[in-house]
mmCIF file as Biopython writes it, N, C-alpha, C and O atoms, coordinates in Angstrom:
data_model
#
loop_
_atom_site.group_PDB
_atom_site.id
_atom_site.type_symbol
_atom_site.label_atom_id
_atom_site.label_alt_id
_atom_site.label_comp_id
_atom_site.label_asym_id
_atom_site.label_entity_id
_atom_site.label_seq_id
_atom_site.pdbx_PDB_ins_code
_atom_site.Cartn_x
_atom_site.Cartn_y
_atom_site.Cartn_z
_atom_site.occupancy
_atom_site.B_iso_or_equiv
_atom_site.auth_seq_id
_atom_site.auth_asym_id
_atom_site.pdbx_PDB_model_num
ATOM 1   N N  . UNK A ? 1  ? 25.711 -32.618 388.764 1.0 0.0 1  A 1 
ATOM 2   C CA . UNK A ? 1  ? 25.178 -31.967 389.950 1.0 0.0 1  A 1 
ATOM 3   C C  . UNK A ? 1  ? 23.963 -32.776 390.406 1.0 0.0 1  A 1 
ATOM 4   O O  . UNK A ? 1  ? 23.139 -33.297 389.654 1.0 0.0 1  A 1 
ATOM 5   N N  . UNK A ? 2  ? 23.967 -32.809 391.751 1.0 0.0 2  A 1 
ATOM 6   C CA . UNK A ? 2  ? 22.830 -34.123 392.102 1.0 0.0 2  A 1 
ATOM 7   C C  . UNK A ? 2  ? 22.195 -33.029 393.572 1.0 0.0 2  A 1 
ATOM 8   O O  . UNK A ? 2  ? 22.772 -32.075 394.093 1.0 0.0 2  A 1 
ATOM 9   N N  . UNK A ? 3  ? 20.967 -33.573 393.877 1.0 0.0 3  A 1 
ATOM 10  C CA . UNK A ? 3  ? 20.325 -32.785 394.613 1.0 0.0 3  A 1 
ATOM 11  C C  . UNK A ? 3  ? 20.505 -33.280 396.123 1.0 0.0 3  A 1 
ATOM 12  O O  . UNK A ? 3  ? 19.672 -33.253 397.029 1.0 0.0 3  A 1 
ATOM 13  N N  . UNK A ? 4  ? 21.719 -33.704 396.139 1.0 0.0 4  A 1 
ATOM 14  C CA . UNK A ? 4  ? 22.504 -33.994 397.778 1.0 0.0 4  A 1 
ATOM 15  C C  . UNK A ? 4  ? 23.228 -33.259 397.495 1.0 0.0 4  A 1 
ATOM 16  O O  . UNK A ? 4  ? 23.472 -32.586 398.496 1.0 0.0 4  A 1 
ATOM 17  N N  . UNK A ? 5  ? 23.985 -32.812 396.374 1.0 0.0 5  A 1 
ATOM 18  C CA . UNK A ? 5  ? 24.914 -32.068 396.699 1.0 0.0 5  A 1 
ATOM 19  C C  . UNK A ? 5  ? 24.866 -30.372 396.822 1.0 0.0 5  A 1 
ATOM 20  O O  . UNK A ? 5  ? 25.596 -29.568 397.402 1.0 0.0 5  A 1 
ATOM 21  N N  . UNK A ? 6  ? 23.366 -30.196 395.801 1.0 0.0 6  A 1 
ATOM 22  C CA . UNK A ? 6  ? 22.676 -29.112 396.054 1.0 0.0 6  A 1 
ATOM 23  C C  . UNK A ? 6  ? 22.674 -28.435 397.636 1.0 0.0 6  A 1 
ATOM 24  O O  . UNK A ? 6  ? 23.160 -27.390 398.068 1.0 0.0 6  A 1 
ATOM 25  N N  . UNK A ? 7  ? 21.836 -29.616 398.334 1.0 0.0 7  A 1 
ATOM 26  C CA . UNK A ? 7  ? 21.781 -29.481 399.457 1.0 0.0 7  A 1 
ATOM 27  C C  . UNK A ? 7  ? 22.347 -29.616 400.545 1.0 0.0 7  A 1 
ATOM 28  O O  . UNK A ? 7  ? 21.820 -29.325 401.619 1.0 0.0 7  A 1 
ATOM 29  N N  . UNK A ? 8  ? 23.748 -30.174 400.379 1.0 0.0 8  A 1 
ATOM 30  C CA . UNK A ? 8  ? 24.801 -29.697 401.029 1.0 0.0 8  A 1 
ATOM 31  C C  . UNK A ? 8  ? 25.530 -28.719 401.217 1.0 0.0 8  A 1 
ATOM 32  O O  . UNK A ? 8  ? 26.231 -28.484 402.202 1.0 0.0 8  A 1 
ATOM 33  N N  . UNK A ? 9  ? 25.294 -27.698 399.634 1.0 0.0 9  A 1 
ATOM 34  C CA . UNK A ? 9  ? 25.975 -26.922 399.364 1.0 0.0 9  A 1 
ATOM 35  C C  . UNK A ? 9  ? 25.183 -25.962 399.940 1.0 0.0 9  A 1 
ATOM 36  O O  . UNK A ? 9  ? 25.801 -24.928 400.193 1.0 0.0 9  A 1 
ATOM 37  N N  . UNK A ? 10 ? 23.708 -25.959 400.310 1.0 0.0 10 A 1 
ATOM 38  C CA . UNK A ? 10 ? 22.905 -24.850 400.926 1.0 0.0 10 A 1 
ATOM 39  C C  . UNK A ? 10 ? 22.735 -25.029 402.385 1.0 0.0 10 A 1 
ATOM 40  O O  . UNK A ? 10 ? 22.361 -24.099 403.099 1.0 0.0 10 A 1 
ATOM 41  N N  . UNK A ? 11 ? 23.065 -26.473 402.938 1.0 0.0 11 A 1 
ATOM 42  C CA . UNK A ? 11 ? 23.040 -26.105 404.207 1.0 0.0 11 A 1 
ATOM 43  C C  . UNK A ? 11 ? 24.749 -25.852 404.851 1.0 0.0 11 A 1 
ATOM 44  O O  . UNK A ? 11 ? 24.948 -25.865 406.066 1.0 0.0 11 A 1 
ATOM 45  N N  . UNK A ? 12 ? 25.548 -25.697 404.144 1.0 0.0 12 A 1 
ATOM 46  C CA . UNK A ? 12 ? 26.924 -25.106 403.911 1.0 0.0 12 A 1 
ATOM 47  C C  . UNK A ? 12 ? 27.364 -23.433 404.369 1.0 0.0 12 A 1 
ATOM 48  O O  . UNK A ? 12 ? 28.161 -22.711 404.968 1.0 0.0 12 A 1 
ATOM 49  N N  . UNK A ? 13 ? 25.821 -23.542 403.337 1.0 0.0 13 A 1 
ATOM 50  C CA . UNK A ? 13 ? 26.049 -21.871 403.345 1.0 0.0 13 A 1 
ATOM 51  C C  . UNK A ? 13 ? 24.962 -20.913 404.462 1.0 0.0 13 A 1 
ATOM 52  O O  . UNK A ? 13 ? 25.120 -19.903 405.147 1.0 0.0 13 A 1 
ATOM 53  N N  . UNK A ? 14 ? 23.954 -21.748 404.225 1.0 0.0 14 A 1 
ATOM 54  C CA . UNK A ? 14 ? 23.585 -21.053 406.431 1.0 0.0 14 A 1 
ATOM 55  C C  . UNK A ? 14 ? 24.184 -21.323 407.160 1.0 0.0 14 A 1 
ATOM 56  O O  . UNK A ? 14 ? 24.137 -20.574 408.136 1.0 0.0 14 A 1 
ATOM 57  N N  . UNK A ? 15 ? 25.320 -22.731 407.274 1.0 0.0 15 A 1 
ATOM 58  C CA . UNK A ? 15 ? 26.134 -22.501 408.432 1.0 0.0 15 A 1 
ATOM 59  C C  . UNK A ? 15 ? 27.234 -21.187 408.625 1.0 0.0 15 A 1 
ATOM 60  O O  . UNK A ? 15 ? 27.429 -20.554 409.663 1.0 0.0 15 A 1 
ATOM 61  N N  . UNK A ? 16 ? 27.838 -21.002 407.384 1.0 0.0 16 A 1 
ATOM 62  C CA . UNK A ? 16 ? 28.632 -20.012 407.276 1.0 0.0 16 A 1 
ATOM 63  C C  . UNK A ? 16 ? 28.241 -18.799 407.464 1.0 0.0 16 A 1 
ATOM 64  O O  . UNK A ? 16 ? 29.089 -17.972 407.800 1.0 0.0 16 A 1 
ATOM 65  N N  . UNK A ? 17 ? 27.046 -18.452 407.317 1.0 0.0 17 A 1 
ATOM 66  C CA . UNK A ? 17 ? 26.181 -17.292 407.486 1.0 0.0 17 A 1 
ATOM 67  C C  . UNK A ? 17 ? 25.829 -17.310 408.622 1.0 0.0 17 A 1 
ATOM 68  O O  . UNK A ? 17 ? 25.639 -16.172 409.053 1.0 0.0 17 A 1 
ATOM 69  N N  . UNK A ? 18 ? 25.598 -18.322 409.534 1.0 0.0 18 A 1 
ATOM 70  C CA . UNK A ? 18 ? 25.497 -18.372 411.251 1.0 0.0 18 A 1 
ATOM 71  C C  . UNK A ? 18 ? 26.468 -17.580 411.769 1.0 0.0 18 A 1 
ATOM 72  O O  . UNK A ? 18 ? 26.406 -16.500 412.357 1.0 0.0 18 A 1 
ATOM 73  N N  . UNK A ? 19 ? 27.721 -18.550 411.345 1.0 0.0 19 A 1 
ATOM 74  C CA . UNK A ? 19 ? 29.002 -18.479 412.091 1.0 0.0 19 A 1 
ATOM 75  C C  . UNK A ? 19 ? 29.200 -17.110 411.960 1.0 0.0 19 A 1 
ATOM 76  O O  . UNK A ? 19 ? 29.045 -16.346 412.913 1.0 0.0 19 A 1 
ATOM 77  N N  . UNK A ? 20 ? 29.677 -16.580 410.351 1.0 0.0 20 A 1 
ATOM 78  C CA . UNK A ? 20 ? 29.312 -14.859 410.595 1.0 0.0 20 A 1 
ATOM 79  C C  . UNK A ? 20 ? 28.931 -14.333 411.101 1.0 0.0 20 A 1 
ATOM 80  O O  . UNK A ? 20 ? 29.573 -13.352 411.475 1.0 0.0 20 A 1 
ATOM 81  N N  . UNK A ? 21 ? 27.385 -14.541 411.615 1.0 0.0 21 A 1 
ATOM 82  C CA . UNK A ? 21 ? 26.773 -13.267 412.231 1.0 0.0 21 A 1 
ATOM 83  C C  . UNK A ? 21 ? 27.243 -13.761 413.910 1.0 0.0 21 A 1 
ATOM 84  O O  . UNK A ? 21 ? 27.092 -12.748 414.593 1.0 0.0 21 A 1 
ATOM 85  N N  . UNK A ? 22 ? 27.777 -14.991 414.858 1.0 0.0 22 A 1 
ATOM 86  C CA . UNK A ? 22 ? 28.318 -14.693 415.814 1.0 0.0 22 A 1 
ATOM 87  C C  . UNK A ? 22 ? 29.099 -14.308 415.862 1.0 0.0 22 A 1 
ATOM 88  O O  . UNK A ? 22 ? 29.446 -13.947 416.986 1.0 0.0 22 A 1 
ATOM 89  N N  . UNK A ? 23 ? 30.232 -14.001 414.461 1.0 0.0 23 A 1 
ATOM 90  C CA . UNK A ? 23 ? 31.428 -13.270 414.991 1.0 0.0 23 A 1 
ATOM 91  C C  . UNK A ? 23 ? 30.941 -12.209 415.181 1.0 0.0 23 A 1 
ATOM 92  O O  . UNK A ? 23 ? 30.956 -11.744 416.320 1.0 0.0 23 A 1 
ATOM 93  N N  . UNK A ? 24 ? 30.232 -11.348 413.874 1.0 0.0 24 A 1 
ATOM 94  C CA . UNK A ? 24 ? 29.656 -9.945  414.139 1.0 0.0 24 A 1 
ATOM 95  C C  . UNK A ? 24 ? 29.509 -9.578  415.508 1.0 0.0 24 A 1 
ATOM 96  O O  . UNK A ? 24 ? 30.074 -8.656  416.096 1.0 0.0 24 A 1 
ATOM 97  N N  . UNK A ? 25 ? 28.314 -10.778 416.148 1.0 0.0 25 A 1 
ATOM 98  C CA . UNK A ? 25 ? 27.501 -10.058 417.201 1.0 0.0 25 A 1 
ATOM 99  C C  . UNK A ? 25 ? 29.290 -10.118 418.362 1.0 0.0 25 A 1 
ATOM 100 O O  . UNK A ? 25 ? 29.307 -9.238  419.222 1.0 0.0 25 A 1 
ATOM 101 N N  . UNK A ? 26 ? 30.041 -10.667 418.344 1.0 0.0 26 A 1 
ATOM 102 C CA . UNK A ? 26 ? 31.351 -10.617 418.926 1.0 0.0 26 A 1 
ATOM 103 C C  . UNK A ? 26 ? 32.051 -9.540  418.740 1.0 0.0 26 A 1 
ATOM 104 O O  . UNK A ? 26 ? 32.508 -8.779  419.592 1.0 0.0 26 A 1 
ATOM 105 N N  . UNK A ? 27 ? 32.098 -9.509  418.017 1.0 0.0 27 A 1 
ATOM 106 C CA . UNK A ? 27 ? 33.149 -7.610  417.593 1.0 0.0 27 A 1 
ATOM 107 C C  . UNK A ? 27 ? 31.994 -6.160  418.197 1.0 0.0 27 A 1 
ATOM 108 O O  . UNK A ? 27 ? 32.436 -5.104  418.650 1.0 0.0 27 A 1 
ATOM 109 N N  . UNK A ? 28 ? 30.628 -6.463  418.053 1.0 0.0 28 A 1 
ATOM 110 C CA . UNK A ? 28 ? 29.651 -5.725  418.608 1.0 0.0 28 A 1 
ATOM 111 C C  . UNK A ? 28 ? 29.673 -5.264  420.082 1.0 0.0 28 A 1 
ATOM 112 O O  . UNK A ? 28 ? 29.512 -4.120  420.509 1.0 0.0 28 A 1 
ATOM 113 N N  . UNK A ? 29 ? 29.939 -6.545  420.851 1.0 0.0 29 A 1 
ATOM 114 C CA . UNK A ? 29 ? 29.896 -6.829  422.313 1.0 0.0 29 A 1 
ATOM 115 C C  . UNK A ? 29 ? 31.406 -6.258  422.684 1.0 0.0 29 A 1 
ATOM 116 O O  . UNK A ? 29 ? 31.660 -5.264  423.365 1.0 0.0 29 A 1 
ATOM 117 N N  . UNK A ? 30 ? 32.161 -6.994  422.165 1.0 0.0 30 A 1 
ATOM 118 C CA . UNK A ? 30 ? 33.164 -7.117  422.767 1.0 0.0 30 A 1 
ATOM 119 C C  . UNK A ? 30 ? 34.248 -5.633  421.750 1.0 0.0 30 A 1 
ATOM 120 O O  . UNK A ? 30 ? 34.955 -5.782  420.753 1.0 0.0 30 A 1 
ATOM 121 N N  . UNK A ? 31 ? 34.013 -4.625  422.368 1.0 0.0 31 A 1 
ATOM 122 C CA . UNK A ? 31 ? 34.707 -3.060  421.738 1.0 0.0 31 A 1 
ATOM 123 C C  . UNK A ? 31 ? 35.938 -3.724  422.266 1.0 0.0 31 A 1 
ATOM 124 O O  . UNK A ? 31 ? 36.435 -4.455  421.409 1.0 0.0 31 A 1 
ATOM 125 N N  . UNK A ? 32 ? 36.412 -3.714  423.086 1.0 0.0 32 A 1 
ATOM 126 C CA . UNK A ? 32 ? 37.767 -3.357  423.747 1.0 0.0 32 A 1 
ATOM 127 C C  . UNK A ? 32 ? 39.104 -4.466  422.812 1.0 0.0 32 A 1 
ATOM 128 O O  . UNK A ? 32 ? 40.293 -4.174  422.690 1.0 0.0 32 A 1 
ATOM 129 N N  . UNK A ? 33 ? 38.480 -5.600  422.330 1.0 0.0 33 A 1 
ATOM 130 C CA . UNK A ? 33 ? 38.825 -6.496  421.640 1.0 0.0 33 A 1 
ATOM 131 C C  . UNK A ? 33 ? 39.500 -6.135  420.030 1.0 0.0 33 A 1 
ATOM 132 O O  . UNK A ? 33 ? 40.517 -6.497  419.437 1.0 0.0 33 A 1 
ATOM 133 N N  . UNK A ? 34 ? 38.241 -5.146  419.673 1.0 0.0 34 A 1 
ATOM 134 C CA . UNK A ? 34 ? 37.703 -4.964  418.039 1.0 0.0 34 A 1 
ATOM 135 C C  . UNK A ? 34 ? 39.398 -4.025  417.118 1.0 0.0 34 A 1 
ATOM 136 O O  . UNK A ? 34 ? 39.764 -3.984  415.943 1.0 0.0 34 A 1 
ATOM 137 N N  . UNK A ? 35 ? 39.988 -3.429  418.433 1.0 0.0 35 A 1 
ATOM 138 C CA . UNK A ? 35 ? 41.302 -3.155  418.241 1.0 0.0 35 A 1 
ATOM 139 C C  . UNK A ? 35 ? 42.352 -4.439  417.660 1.0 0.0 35 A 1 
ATOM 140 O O  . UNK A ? 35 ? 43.135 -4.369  416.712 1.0 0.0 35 A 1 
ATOM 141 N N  . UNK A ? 36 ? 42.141 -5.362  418.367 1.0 0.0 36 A 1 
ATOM 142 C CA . UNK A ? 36 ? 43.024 -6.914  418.372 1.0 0.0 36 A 1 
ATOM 143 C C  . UNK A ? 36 ? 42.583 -8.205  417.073 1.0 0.0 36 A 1 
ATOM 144 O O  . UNK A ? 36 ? 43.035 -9.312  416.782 1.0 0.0 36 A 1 
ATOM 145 N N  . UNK A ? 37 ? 41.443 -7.308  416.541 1.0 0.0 37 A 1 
ATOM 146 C CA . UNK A ? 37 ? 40.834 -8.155  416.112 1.0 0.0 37 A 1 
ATOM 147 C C  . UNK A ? 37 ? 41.715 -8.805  414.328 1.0 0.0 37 A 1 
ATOM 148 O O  . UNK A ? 37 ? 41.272 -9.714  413.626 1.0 0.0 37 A 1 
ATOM 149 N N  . UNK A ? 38 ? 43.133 -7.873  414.017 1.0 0.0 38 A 1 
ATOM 150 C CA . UNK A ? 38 ? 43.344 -8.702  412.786 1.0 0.0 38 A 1 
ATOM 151 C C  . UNK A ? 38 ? 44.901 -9.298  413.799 1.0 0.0 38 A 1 
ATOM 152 O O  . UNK A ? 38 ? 45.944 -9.629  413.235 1.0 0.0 38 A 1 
ATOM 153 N N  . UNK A ? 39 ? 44.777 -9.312  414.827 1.0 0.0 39 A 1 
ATOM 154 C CA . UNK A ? 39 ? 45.998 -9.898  415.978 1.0 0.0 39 A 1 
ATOM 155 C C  . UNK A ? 39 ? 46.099 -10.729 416.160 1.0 0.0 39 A 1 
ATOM 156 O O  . UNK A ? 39 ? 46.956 -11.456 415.657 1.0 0.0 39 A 1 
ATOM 157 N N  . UNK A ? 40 ? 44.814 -11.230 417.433 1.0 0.0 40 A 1 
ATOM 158 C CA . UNK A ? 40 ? 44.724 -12.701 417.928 1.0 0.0 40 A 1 
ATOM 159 C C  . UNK A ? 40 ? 43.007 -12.744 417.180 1.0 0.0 40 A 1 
ATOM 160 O O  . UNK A ? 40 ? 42.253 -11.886 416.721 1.0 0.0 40 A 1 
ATOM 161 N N  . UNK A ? 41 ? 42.944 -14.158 417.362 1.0 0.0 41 A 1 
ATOM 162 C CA . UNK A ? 41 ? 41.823 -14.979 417.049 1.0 0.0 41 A 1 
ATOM 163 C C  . UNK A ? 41 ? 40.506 -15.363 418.348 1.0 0.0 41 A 1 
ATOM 164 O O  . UNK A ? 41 ? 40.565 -15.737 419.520 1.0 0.0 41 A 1 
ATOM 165 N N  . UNK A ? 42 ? 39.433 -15.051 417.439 1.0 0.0 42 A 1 
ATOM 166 C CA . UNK A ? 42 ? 38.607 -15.601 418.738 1.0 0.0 42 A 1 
ATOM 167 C C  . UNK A ? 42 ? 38.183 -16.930 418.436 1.0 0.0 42 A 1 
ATOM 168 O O  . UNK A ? 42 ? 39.136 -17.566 417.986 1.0 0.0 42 A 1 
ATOM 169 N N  . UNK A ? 43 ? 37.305 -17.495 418.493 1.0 0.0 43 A 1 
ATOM 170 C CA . UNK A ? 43 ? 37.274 -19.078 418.847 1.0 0.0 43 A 1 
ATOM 171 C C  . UNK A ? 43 ? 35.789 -18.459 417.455 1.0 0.0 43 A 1 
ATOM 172 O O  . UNK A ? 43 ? 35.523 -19.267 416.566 1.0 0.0 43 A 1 
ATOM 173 N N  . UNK A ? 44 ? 35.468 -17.883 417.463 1.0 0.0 44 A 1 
ATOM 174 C CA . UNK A ? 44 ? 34.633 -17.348 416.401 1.0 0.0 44 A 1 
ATOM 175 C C  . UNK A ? 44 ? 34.926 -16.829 415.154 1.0 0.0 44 A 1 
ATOM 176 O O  . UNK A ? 44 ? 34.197 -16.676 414.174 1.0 0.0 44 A 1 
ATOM 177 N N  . UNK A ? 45 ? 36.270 -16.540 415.354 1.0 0.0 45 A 1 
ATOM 178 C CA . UNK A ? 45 ? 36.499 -16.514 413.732 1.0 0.0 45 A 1 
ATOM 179 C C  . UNK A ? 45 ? 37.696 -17.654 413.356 1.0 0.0 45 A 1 
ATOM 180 O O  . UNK A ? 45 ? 38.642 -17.457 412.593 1.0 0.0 45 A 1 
ATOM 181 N N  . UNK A ? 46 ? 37.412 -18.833 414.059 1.0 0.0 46 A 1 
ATOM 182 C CA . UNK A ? 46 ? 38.030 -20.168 413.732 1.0 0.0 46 A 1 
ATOM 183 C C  . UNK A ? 46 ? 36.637 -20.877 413.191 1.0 0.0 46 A 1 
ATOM 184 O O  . UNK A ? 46 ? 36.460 -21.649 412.249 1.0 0.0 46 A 1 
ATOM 185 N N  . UNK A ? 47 ? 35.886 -20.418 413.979 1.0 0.0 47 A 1 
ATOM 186 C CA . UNK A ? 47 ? 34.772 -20.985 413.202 1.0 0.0 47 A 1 
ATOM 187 C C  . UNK A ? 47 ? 34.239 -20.486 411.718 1.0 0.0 47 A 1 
ATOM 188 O O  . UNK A ? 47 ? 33.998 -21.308 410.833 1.0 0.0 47 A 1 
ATOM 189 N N  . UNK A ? 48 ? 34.117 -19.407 411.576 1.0 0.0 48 A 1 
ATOM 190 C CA . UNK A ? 48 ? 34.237 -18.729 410.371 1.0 0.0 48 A 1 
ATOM 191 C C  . UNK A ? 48 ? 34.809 -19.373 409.536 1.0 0.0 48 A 1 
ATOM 192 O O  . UNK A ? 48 ? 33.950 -19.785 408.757 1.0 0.0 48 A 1 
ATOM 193 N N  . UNK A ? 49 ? 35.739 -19.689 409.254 1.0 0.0 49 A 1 
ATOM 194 C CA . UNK A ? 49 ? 36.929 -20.046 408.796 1.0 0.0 49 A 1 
ATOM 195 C C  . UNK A ? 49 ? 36.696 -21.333 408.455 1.0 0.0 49 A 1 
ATOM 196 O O  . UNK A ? 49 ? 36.419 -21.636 407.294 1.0 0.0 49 A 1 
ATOM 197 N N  . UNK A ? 50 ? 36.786 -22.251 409.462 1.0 0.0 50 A 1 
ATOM 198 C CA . UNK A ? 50 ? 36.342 -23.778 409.438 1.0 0.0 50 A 1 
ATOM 199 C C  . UNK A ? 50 ? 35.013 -23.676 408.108 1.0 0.0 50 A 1 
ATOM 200 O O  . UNK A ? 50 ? 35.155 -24.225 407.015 1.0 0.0 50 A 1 
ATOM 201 N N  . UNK A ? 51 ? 33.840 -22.915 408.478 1.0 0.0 51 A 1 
ATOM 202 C CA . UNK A ? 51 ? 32.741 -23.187 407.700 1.0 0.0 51 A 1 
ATOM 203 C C  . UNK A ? 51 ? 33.119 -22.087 406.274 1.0 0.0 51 A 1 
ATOM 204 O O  . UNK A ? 51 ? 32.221 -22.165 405.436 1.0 0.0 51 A 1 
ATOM 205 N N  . UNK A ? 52 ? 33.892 -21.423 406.000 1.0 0.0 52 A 1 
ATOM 206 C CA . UNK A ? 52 ? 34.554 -20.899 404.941 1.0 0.0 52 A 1 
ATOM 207 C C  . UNK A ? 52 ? 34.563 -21.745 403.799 1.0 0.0 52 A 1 
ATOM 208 O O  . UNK A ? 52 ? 33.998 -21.756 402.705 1.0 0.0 52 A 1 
ATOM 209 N N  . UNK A ? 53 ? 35.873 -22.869 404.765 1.0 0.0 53 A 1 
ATOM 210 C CA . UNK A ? 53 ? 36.053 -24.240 404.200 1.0 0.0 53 A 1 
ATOM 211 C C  . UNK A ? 53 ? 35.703 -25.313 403.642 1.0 0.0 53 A 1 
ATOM 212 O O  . UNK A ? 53 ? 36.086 -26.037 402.722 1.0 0.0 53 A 1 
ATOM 213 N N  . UNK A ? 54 ? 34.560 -25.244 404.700 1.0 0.0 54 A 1 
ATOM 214 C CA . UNK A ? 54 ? 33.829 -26.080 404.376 1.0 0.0 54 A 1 
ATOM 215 C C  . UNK A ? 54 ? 32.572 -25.730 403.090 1.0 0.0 54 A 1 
ATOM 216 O O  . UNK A ? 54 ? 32.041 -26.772 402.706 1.0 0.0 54 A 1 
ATOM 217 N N  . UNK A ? 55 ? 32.186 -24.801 402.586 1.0 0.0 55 A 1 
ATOM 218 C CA . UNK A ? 55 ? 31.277 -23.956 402.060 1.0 0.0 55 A 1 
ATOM 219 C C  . UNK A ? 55 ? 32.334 -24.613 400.500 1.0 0.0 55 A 1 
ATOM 220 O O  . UNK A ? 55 ? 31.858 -25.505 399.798 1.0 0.0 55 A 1 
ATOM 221 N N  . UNK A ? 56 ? 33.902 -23.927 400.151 1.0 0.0 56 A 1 
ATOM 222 C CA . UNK A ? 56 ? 34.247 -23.937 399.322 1.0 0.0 56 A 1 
ATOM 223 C C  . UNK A ? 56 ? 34.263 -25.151 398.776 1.0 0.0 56 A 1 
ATOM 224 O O  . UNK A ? 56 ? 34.055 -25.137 397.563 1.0 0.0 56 A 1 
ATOM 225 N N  . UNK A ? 57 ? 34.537 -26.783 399.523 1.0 0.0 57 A 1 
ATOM 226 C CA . UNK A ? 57 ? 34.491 -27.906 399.443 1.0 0.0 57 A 1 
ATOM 227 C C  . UNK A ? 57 ? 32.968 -28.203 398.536 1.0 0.0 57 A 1 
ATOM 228 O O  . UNK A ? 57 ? 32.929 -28.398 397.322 1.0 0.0 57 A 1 
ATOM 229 N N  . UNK A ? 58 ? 31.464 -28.174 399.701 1.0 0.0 58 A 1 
ATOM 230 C CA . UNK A ? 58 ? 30.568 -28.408 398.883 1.0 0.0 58 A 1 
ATOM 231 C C  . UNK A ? 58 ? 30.271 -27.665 397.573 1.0 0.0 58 A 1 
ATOM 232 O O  . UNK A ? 58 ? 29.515 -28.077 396.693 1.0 0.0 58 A 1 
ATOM 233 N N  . UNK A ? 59 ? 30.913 -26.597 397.559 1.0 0.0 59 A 1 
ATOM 234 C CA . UNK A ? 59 ? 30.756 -25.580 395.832 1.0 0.0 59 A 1 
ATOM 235 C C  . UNK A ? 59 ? 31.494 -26.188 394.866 1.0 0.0 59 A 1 
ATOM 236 O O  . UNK A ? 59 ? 31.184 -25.998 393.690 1.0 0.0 59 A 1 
ATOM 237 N N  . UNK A ? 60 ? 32.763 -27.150 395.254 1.0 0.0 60 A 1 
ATOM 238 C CA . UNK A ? 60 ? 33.696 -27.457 394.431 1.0 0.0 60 A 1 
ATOM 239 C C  . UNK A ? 60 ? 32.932 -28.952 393.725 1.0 0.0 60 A 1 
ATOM 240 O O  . UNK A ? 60 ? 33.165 -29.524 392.660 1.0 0.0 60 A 1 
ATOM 241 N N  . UNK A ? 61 ? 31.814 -29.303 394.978 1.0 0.0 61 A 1 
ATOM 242 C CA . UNK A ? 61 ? 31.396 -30.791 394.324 1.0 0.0 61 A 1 
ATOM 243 C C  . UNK A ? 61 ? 30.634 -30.060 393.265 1.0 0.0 61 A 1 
ATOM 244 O O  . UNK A ? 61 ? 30.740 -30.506 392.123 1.0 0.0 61 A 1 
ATOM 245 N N  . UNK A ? 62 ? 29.936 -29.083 393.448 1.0 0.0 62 A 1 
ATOM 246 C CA . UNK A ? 62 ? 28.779 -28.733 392.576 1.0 0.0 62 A 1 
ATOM 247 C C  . UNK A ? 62 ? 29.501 -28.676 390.946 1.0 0.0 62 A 1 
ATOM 248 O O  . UNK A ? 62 ? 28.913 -29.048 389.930 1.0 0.0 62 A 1 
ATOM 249 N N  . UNK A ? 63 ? 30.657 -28.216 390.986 1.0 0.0 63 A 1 
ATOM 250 C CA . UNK A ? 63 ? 31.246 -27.461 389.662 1.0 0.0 63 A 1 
ATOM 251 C C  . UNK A ? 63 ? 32.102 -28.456 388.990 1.0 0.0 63 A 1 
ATOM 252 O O  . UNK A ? 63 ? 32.827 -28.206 388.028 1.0 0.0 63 A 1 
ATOM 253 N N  . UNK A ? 64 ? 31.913 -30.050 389.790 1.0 0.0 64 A 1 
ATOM 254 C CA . UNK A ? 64 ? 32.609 -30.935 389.268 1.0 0.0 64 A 1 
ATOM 255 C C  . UNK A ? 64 ? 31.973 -32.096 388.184 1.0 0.0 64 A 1 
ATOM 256 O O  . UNK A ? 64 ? 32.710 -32.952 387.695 1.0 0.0 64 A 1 
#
């Protein structure tokens, strides 16, 4: 474990914690949606997702 990868792995995980809270504030705003929401996709929980990904990647360097 090296302290780039530390710190990849933490700025990993505020991105993912960003991206979360715009989906949140998205399902908040947008009621009429929050029905559709395990249906179609918003462009916000692709992002989610993307940084999900990306989160599990830098954890996997850590544990290697």
């Amino acid at each position: 474990m090296t302290l780039d990868q530390l710190t990849q792995a933490e700025q990993e995980a505020h991105r993912f914690l960003d991206k979360l809270g715009d989906l949140r504030s998205r399902l908040a705003t947008d009621k009429d949606m929050r029905d559709y929401f395990g249906i179609v996709g918003f462009k916000e929980t692709a992002a989610v997702k993307r940084a999900s990904m990306d989160l599990s990647r830098a954890l996997v360097e850590l544990r290697r």
